[in-house]
Each structure stands twice: as C-alpha cells, then as structure tokens.
N, C-alpha and C positions, 0 to 999 in steps of 0.2 A: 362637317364641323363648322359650327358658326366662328366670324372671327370677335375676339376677345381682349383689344386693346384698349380701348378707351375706359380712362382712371374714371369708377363712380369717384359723382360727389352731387352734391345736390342742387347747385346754381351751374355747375360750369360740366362743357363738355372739354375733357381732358386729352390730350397724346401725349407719352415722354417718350423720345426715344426716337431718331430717324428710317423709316424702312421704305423702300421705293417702291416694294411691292404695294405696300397703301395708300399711294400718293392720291391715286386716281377716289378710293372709298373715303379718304378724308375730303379731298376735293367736293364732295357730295354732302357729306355729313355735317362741315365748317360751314357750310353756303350763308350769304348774310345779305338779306332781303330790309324794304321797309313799303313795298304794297306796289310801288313806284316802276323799282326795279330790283335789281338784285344780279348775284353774280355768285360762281364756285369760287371756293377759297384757294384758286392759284395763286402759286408764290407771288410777288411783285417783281422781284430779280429774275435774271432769266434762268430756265430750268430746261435743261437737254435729256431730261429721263422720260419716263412715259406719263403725260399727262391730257385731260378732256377739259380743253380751255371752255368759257361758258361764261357770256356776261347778258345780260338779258333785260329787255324792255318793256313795260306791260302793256300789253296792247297792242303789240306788232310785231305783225307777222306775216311770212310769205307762201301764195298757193302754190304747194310745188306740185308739177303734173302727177297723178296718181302713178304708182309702178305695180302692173300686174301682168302677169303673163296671157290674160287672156281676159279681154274687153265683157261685160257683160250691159245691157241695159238697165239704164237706172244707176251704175257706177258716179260718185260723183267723179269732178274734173282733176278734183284735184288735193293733195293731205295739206294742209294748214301747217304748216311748221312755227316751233316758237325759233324767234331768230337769235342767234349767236350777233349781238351787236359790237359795231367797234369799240374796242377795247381801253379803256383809260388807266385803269389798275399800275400800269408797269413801271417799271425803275430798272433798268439796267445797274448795275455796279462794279467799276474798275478798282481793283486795287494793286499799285504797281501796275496798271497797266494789264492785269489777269483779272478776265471776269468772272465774278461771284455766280459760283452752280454747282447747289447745291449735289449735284448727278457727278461731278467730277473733279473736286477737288478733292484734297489727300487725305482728309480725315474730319469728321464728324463728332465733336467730346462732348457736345449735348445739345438736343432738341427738344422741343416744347412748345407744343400749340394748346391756346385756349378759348372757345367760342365762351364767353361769358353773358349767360342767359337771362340774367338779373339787370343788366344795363346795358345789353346790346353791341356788343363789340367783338371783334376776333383778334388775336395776338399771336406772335411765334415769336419765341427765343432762341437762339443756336451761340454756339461758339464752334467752328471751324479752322482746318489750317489749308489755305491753298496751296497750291501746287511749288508756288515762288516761297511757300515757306512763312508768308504772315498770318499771322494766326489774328482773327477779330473775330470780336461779339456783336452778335448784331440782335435788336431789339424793333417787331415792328407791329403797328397797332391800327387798324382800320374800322371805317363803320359805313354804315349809310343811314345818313339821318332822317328821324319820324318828322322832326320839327320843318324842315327845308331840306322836301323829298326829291328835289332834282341833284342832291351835292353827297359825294362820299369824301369821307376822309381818309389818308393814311399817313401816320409818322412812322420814320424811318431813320433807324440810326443805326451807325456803325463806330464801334472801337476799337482800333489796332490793340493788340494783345503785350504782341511780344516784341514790338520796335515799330516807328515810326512810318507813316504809309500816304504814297499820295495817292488820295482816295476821289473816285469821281461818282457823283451820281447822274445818272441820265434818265429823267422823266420822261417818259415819251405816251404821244394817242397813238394806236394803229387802228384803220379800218382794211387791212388786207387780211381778214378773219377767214374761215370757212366754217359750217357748221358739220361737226359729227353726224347729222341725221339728217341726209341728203339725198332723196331718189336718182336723181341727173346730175350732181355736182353743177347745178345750176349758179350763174352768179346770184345771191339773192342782194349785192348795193349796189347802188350805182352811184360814186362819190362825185359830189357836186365840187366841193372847194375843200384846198387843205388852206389854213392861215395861222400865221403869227403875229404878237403884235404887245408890245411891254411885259413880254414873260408871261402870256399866253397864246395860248394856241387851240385848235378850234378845226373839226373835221362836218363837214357839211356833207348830208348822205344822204339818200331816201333810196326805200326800198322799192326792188322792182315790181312792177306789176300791182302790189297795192299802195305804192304813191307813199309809204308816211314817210315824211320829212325830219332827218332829225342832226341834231349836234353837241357830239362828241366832245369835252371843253376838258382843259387842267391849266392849273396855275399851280405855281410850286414858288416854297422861301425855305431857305438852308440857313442853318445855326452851328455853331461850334459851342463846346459846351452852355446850351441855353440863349447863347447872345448871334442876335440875329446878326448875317453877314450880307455886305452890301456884293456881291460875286455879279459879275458880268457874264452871263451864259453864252456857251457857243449854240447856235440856232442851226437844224438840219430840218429838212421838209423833202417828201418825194409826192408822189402823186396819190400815197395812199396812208401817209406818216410824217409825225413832226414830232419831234425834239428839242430840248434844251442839255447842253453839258455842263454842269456843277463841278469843279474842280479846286482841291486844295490838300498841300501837306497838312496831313493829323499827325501832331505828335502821339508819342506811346502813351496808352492811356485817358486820353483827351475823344472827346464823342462829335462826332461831325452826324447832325440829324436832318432832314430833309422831312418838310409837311408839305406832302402835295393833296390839292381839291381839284376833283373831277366828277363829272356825270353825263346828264345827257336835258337837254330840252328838246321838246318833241312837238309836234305842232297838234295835236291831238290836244293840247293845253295851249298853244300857241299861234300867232298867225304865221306861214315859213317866215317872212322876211322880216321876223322879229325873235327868231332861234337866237343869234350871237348877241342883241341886245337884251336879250332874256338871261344868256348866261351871263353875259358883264355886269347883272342885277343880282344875280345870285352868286357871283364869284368875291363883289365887292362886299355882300352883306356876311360871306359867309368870314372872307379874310377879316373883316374888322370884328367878327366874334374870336378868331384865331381857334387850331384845335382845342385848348382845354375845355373852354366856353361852351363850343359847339357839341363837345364830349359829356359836359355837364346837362346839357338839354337834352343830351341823349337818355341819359341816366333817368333822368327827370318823365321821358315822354315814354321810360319804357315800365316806371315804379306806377303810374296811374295805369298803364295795360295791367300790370300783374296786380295792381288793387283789385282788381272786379274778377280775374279769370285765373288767379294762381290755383291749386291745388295744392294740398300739403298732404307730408305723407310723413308718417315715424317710426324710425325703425326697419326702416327696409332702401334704404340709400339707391340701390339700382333700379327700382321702382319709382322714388322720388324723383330721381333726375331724367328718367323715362316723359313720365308725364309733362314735366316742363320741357323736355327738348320740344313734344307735340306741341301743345301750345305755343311754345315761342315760334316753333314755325310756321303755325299757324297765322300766327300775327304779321310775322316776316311777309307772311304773302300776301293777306287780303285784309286789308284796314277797314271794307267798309266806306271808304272816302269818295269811291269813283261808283257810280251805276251802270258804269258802260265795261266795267273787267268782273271774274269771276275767278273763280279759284282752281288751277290748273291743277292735273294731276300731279305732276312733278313739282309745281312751282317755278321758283327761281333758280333749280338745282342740276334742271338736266332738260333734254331737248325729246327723249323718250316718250311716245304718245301724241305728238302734234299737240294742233286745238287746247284750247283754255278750258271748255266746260265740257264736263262728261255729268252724267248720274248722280255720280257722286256729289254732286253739290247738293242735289233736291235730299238725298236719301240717310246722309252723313255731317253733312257741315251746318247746314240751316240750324239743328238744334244747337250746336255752339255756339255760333252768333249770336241766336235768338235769346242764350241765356245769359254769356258774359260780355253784351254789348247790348245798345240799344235795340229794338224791336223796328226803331228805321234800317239797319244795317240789313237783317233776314227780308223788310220788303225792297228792298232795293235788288236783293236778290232774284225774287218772284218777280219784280218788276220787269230783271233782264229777259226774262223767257217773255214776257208779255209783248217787250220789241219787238221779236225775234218769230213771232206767232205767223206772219203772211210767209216766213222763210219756210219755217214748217208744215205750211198749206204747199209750197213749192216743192218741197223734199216729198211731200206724200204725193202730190201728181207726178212725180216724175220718178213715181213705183205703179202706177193708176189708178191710183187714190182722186176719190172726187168732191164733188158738193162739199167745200171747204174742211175737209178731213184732215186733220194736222198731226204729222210724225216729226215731232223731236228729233235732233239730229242725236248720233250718239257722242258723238266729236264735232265740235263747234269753235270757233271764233265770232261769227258773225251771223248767227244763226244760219249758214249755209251748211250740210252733212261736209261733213270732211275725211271718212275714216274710211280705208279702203282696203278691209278685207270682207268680205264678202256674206260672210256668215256672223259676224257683227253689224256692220251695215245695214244691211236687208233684215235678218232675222233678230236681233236683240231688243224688240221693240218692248219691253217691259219697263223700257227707260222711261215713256209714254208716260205709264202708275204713277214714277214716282215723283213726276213733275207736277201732277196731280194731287196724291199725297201730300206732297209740299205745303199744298194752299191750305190743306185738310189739316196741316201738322200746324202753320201758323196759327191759324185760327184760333187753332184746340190752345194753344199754350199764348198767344198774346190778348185774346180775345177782341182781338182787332176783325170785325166782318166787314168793313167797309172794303177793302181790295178786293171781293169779291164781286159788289158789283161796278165797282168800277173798271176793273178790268181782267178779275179773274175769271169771271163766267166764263166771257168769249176762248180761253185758253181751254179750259174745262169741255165747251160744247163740241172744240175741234174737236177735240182728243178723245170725247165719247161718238164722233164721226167715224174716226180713226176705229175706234174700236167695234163698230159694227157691223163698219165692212169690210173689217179684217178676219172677223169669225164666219165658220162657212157651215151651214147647217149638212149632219151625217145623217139621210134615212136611216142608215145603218144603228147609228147609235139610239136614233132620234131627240139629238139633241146637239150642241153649236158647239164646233173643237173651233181649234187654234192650231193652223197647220205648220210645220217648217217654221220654226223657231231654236232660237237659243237663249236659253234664259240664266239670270245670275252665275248658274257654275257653267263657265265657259268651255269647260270640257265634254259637254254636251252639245253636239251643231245637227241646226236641221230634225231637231226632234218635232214628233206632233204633242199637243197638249202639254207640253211645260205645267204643269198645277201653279206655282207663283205666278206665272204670266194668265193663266188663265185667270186664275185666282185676282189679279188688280186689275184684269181686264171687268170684272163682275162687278166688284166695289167700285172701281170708277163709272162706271155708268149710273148705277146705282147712289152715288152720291152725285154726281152731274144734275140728275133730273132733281133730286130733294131741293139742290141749291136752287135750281131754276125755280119751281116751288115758291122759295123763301123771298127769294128775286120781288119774284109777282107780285109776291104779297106786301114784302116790307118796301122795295124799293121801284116803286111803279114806274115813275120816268127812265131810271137806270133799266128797267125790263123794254119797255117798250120801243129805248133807243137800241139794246140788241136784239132783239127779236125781229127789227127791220134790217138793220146790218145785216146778220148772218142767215134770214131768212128761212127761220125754223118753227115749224109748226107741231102741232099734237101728233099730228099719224107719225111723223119721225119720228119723236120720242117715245110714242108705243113702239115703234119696231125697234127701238134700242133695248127696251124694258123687255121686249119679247126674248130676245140675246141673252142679256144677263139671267133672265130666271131659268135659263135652260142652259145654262153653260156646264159643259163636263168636265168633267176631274176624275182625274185616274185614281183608280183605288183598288188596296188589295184588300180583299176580305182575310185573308189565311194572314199578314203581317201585322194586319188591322191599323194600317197606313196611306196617306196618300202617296202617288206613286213619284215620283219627280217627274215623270212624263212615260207614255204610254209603253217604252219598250223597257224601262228600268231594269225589270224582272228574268228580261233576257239574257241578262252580261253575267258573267260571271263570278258570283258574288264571295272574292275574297278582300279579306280587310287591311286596312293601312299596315296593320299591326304584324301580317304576313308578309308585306312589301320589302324585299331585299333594300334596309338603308342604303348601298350603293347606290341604288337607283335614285336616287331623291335630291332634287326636286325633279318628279318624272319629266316636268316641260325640257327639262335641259338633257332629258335620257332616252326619250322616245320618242319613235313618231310618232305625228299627229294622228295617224290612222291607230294605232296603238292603243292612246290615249281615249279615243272616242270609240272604241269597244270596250274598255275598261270601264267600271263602276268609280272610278274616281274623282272625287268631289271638289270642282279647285277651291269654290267658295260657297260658303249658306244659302241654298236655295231657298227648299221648302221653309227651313231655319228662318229666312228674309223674311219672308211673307207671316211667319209663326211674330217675329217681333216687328212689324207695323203691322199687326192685325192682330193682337196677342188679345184684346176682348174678346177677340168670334170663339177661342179654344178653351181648352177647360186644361188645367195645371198637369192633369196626367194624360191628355192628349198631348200636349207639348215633349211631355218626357218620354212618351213612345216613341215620338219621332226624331226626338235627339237622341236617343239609343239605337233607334234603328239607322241614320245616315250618320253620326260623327264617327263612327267606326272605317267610313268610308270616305273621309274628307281629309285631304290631303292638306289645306289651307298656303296651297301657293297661290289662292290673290291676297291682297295685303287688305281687301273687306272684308275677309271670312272671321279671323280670330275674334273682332270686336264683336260679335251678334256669335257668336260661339260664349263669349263670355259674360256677356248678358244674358243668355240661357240658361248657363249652367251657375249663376248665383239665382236666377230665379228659382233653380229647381233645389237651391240648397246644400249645392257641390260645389263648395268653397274650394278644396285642394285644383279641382278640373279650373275653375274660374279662375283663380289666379295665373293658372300656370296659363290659360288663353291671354290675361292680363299682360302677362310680360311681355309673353309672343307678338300681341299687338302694340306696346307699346315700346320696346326694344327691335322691332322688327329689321328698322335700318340699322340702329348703335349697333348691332349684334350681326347683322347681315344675314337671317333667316333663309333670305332665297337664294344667297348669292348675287344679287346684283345692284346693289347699292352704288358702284360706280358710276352708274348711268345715270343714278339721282336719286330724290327722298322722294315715300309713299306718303306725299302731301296729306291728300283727300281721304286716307285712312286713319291719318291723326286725330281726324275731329271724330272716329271710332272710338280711340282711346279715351280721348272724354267722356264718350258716352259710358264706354267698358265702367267706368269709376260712376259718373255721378247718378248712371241708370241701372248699371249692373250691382255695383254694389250698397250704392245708396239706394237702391229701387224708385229713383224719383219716377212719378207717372202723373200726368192731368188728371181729375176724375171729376166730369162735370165741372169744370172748372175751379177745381180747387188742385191745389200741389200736394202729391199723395209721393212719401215713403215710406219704404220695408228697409230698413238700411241691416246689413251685414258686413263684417271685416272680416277678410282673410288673418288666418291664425301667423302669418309672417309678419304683419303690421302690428305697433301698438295704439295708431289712430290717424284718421285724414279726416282733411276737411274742403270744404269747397264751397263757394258761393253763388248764387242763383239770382238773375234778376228777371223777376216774377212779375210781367203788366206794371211794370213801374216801382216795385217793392224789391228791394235785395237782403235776400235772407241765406244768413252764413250757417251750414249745417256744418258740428263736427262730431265722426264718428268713433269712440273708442272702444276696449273689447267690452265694457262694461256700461256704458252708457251711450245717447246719442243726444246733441243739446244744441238746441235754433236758438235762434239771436237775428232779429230783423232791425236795420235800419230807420232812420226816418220817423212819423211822429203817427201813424196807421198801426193798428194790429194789424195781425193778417193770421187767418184763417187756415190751417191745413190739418193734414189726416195724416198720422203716423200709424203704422199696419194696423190701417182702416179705423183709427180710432180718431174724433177730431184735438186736435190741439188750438186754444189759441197763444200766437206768437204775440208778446205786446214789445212797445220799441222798449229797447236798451235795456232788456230784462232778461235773460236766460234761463231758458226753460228746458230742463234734460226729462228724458224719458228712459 
C-alpha cells in the first residue's frame, strides 16, 4: 500500500494533521535545498520521537573505510559519504519552563506543514497544549536563499493561547552530529573552535581525513508582536555547542517571534582563516535585508527558475504538482553555478548512496539542464568528467586495465571509484556508454562541437580503450562477448553479454573513431595535440574497429528478441502479474540469491538501450520488446518508470504511459518503494521531465532541427512546457485538440511536428 497523505494542489506540497509514524517520510520529502547546501525538514524545537536529522554541505565529504566481509583486489579504500554537517537549524523552546516536543506533550488540535514550491519556502503550523497545561500557536517559516547561498532563514513564533506564558527561545549551532550512514561509526569532524561574540556565534570544524574547513554561523533578533526587543541573551558554549537564551513573559494572546540566520562558509569558496570574516559579511548583509526582504528575493530568484522550466498541467492536480515537486528539486540541488559539484543521487535529502555522481547524471539529467537552462550549465557538467579522466585511467589500472584505458567510477566524489559492493563496482561498467553518450547527446541537441575537441575526444579515446580490452574474443562463438557484468537491471549480477552493455560497448567505439575522424579533419592542431598526449595510432583503432563489428548479442530466434543476456531464457519465466502482491517490493522480500534466479526486472535494460538508440530499431521492433520484458519488470529502481513511459506513448499506449507517468513522478509523494525516509529519488526526477516533454510531447533532434509527435493522456485537458533550443525558447502547449508553438525572441525557428516542417515565427502562434 503506497502512503497517501499529502493534500494535492498544484504549487505546494501539503500535510494536515500530525502522525509520528511520518515524521521521518516528511523529513525527506520537505527537504529545502539552494545548490549550496540543503538540509531534511527537522522540526527546529526539539523533538524526542523518531527522527533522520540531515543537514548537508555541497561538496564535502568523508572516505569512510569500505565495509565488507571479505577484501577482494581492486576493492576501492573506501565509500565516500555525504556528511551530516553541524547543525544550525535548531531552537529549543521553554514555556513555563516545559519544553516544546512535539512527541510529548498533551495534545496536538492542529498541524500543518507547507513546502511552497512557487517561492521556495517551508512552513509548519500547529496549535498544542503542553503537559503544564498552556496551550500555544506556533507559526514557523524557513528558507535557504538562491540570492546569498551561504545564509538560511528561519522565523519563529509562538502565542500563548489560553493564559499568559514565560516563553524562552534558545538558538543554538551543534556540531556533536553523527551521521545515519556510517560503516565504523567513525568520528567524521574534528572541531577546531566553538565562539561567541555580540549575539553570534560561530563553530569552526573541518572534516577528517579530507581536510575541508568549514563554519557553522547564527545570529538571531526577537520581536514581541512585530517590535523588535532589545533582550540580553544568556550565552552557553561546550566544546561542541553554543547558545543564546531569549527570555520573556508573553501575555495571552500577544506573539513573541524569533528570526534567526544561519549557515555555513566553507573554504572550498574561501581561504580557512577568512571563514568567520566571511560569515560576519554575510550575516551583516543578510540582517540589514531582515527576513521579509530576504524572503522577497526569494520569491524573486525562484519566479525566473520557473520562467524557463515550469511545466503546466490541466486537470489533473496530482500530476500537476508531481512534476513541479521534480523540478523544484531539481533545482534545490544543482544550480549550475559551481563546475566542481554534481548532482547526487539523494541530493540534499538523505545520506543513502555515498558519492555525488552516479550515471545518472550523464543518462537522465543532462537533457534537463540542457533544455531549461543555459547549454553552459550541461558543459559544465561534461566538463566534470573531463577532470576526473587520469582518476578513471587509475580506477581502470587498479582492475588491469592498461595503455590509458579509463573506467568511470560508478560512485564518485572526486573522481576516485567509491562504491563497494562488488558486483556494482567491478561489473556495472555500462556507466562507461553513457558518459559517452553524454557528449553524443550535447552535441545532437546544442550543436555545440567545439567540447569535443577540446577535451571530449580524450574522455571518448579512454573509454573506447576501456572498451576493447574489456571484450574477450569466444572461438567458440567467434565473435567478442562481454564477460561478468551487470547491466542497468541490477537484479542481474555476473551475467555474460548484457545486450545494453554490449550494445554501448559497440556504439561507443564506433562513434570514438567517426569523432577522431572529424578531429583530423576540422580540427588539426586540437588532433595533433591529442594524438601525442595519448599516444594513439591506426593499428589501435583498427583493433577497436575489429571489437565492435564482431560484437555479440544474444538473441532468440523463437521470441524474436534480444536476449537481456545470455542465460535470460533459463529462469523461469513467470510474470509480475503472477507475483504474490505480498511479496513486493521483492528487494525488501527476498534473498539476493532468489532474486538473481528470478526473471525480474528491477529497471529498463534492453528498454535503456531501445530509448538512447531508438534510430537503430524500427517501431514494431521496439514494441516486441516492450511486450516481451514489461511483463517482467518489477520497476523497483526509481529509473525504470521514466523510459517505461516514454516507450509506451511512443508505441501509442497512452492509459500504460500515463499510469508509468505518475509512477515516476509521484514515486516519493506516494512512496512506491517504501523508502522514502531515507530520502528523494533526485536523479530520477530529471526522468520525469523527460516522461512529459519526450514521452508525451515526443520532442526528438532530427538532424538538427526539434522534431515532435506530441500526445495527451485522456486524464489531462492540456500541458505545456518550454524548451530552450541552441539559444531559441520555444513554449509548446499541448491540448486534446490541438498542439500550438510560440517562440521568443526576434528568429523564426524551424521545426518538424510528426515529421512535417513548421515554421515558428517570434510572437506569433502557430497550432497544428
């Protein structure tokens, strides 16, 4: 049973009603990021029920020693953790002397939380009676600002209800955190300095082992109805915490508020021994805005995000608000602003996963960027792997991999491998593709080639190193497998011939040597500087060429399918649709061993490889094969539904495609897996996008022009969405009856609606 509490609506994500069992799924799903940092929506009062405190930093993190039972070579040293950082968020609150928690006072008469998605902000309401009998309203509102990304806000106010109450609040930093996802229970800070000093205070920390320096800051002003009060704070400080006490009788009725600003400067942006004169910069600029001001820039910095990247939707409310929760979280995580962070799996939501960059950025998020931001923001992306290139020549020697052969890590921070289970690790290398793909994908859709030879070739020539002598030629077959992998559906470990893995193993080689090719030809000095670097000649690139024409691929002739890998045919092929519901989600029901004799699909393999390679098939090759595996896909990873539902509007199965739509885009609001507590399916978000403006608007490149087939589910009565195309933004809306562009700007532009050309001219509306 999915859970089923949060009120649609179409800007805000809703709770009424207090239940502890959620505390932990809201905490995940409230999370409020601005690229910077970010943090789970724990209360700010103290709370003694069951909670996953989480405050998070971009960009740093600690190696914790890998944990496995049994050492294998080539293991890396160690999992990358994102760090739980010290904490600024909190507010203790006395009233009478009995502290506000929410877990243990006498009665609860109403709650009400709001992630407000339209202007960036989180809120809760409640009215309470504690234990002593005062009953108060309390109202609190926080952010973290786009405009002046080291500083969060939060106002906080309380009104005795039903008599008169001396009310205290106590701000406080902690850095004696621990994190939830911890091999050793390792210390990961080591605090340099706690200080106070005119009603601020200020924790100096840096993390073990990778040294980043950072500091923890809050200031705080208290008001009685509106009017600021000049209160003399009492000051507490330990070795790991520091405080202020706010104290005063509130009459009955009358609102005692507290705005405290906090964050974090980091030396990653700073030099160390200018962290506390960093925040005194940004504590002064921020208080002389005061919260409204700063709330108002909020507003302001979050209405130009959703200028370029909203999606509308009509008539279907739970759908609507779907797609904007993706997006905004989107944006919560990755601005764009920095070239040195990426986009985590979880985000700012949870610690689940280690590492910053998986796959998923090259194979799912790049097209977002790419289309509602500038086309710097997607190379900045390509650019990060381009750093990270001599790590990935290290990660593949230290499998014995040679002559500059480069494996992508599949879990990264620093471009070092970080992920340590072993059948991921070692065998998942299809990540490889789509790092590859990536440059393939920019290209096609910015028409940018210059990153090519500036620095994409060399990422491209590892990675077709990588791929040559990773394939191992079979007399038997006579022709090149691909041994011991695991590809896209992770419930397959250790297979031979993967078809998707084999299958990007072929195309990237095959596009490597064209590029080099183009290199030669267009760009002579950019060729002849890498060609001495990397020290690659003809007879190489024939024996790569010799690889990919003779690569194998499983196939049944009697299914008249390719096979997902060589033993597919062996397992016992019963369907989802047999699957005792108890059982589901099987990860959480069975063994592993279970699960990997089973035919069960976690995510789109062959399906993967069908939609980035959708020119090589023909429409009812596609539809064979999504009849023959969707029957068997379970879709517990949170990538499968989006390329589920882009499939199935291609094939013109609008009821299957929508209902993939939701799936993917409600996946956390609704908690599909069950495990939303642990945090949001970031990296699947930018799926959701796709689901809408590829699945159902059918946008595709074709030769460089923007080609759609747009279709609506019979739920809607129309959406719309915006695209910015090589510099042109052009607003498609689609209803059941018509479909109508409208470009920007003072250019026509040029496109194909199913396959027919249109031109768009500016500020003219053209329906079809």
């Amino acid at each position: 049973m999915n859970q089923d509490y949060i009120v649609p609506n179409e800007w805000s994500i809703i709770e009424e009603g207090f239940s502890p069992e959620r505390v932990e799924s809201s905490e995940s799903i409230f999370s409020i990021g601005n690229g910077a940092m970010g943090q789970r929506a724990n209360f700010e009062e103290h709370y003694s029920g069951s909670t996953f405190q989480g405050s998070y930093i971009a960009g740093v993190y600690y190696p914790d020693k890998t944990r496995v039972g049994w050492w294998k070579n080539g293991y890396p040293e160690y999992f990358a953790k994102v760090l739980n950082a010290p904490s600024w968020i909190g507010i203790q609150v006395f009233i009478n002397d009995e502290q506000l928690d929410l877990h243990t006072c006498k009665e609860i008469t109403s709650f009400r939380r709001e992630l407000n998605m339209k202007e960036g902000w989180l809120s809760r309401e409640f009215i309470t009676i504690l234990k002593n009998g005062v009953e108060v309203a309390v109202k609190a509102k926080r952010f973290l600002s786009l405009d002046i990304d080291e500083i969060g806000a939060i106002q906080y106010e309380v009104t005795p209800v039903n008599q008169s109450a001396k009310i205290a609040f106590v701000p406080f930093i902690d850095a004696g955190i621990t994190n939830e996802d911890s091999n050793w229970d390792d210390q990961f800070w080591d605090i340099i300095n706690v200080d106070q000093e005119n009603q601020q205070a200020f924790i100096q920390a840096k993390t073990c082992k990778t040294d980043f320096h950072t500091c923890t800051f809050m200031e705080s002003e208290v008001f009685l109805n509106g009017e600021k009060q000049q209160l003399i704070p009492d000051e507490k400080k330990s070795s790991s915490y520091a405080s202020y006490t706010y104290e005063m009788q509130i009459p009955k009725g009358s609102t005692f508020t507290i705005c405290k600003y906090g964050g974090y400067t980091v030396d990653r942006n700073h030099s160390k021994e200018e962290l506390i004169t960093a925040v005194k910069s940004v504590l002064q600029k921020s208080k002389s805005l005061g919260f409204d001001a700063l709330l108002n820039l909020q507003k302001k910095a979050w209405a130009s995000i959703w200028e370029m990247s909203d999606i509308t939707i009509e008539g279907d409310v739970k759908a609507q608000q779907a797609i904007r929760f993706n997006i905004f979280q989107l944006n919560q995580t990755y601005l764009g602003t920095d070239a040195s962070l990426n986009i985590g799996p979880k985000g700012f939501t949870g610690e689940k996963y280690g590492g910053s960059t998986y796959w998923d950025t090259e194979a799912y998020c790049i097209p977002f960027y790419m289309a509602t931001k500038d086309q710097e923001v997607a190379r900045k992306l390509l650019e990060y792997r381009y750093k990270h290139l001599e790590k990935a020549i290290e990660n593949a020697e230290k499998l014995g991999f040679s002559n500059g052969a480069a494996l992508y890590p599949m879990v990264t921070m620093n471009g070092e491998e970080c992920h340590n289970e072993w059948e991921i690790t070692f065998e998942e290398i299809h990540r490889n593709g789509a790092i590859a793909f990536a440059i393939y994908n920019y290209h096609r859709y910015t028409g940018d080639y210059s990153y090519i030879p500036e620095k994409g070739l060399e990422v491209l020539i590892g990675i077709a190193r990588f791929w040559y002598q990773r394939a191992t030629f079979s007399t038997y077959k006579n022709k090149y497998v691909v041994l011991g992998v695991t590809g896209p559906n992770e419930y397959e470990n250790n297979v031979n011939n993967n078809w998707y893995t084999n299958y990007i193993a072929q195309w990237c080689i095959h596009y490597v040597i064209e590029n080099i090719k183009k290199v030669k030809a267009d760009f002579r000095e950019d060729y002849t500087r890498i060609m001495a670097k990397v020290n690659l000649n003809e007879k190489e690139i024939a024996q790569w060429k010799d690889v990919a024409d003779e690569m194998y691929f499983p196939y049944s002739e009697e299914h008249g399918v390719y096979l997902q890998q060589d033993g597919f045919l062996d397992k016992e092929l019963v369907t989802v649709a047999d699957l005792d519901p108890s059982q589901r989600p099987i990860n959480q029901h069975w063994s592993w061993d279970r699960i990997l004799r089973s035919p069960y699909i976690k995510q789109a393999d062959i399906l993967q490889g069908f939609y980035f390679f959708e020119d090589h098939f023909t429409k009812q090759e596609l539809e064979k094969h999504f009849d023959f595996y969707e029957p068997f896909t379970v879709h517990e990873s949170s990538l499968s539904p989006c390329v589920h539902s882009i499939q199935a509007a291609k094939l013109d199965r609008m009821e299957q495609a929508y209902e993939f739509y939701l799936r993917t885009s409600r996946l956390d609001l609704d908690d599909y897996n069950h495990e939303v507590h642990e945090g949001l399916h970031i990296t699947s978000m930018a799926g959701t996008w796709m689901s809408i403006v590829e699945g159902f608007g059918g946008m595709r490149v074709k030769e460089g022009v923007l080609s759609f087939a747009p279709k609506i589910p019979k739920q809607w009565k129309a959406y719309s969405f915006k695209i910015n195309f090589r510099n042109q933004i052009l607003r498609v809306h689609v209803s059941q009856s018509k479909t109508s562009f409208e470009t920007d700007g003072a250019e026509s532009m040029n496109i194909l609606v199913n396959d027919e050309p249109l031109v768009v001219k500016p500020n003219n509306l053209v329906s079809v």
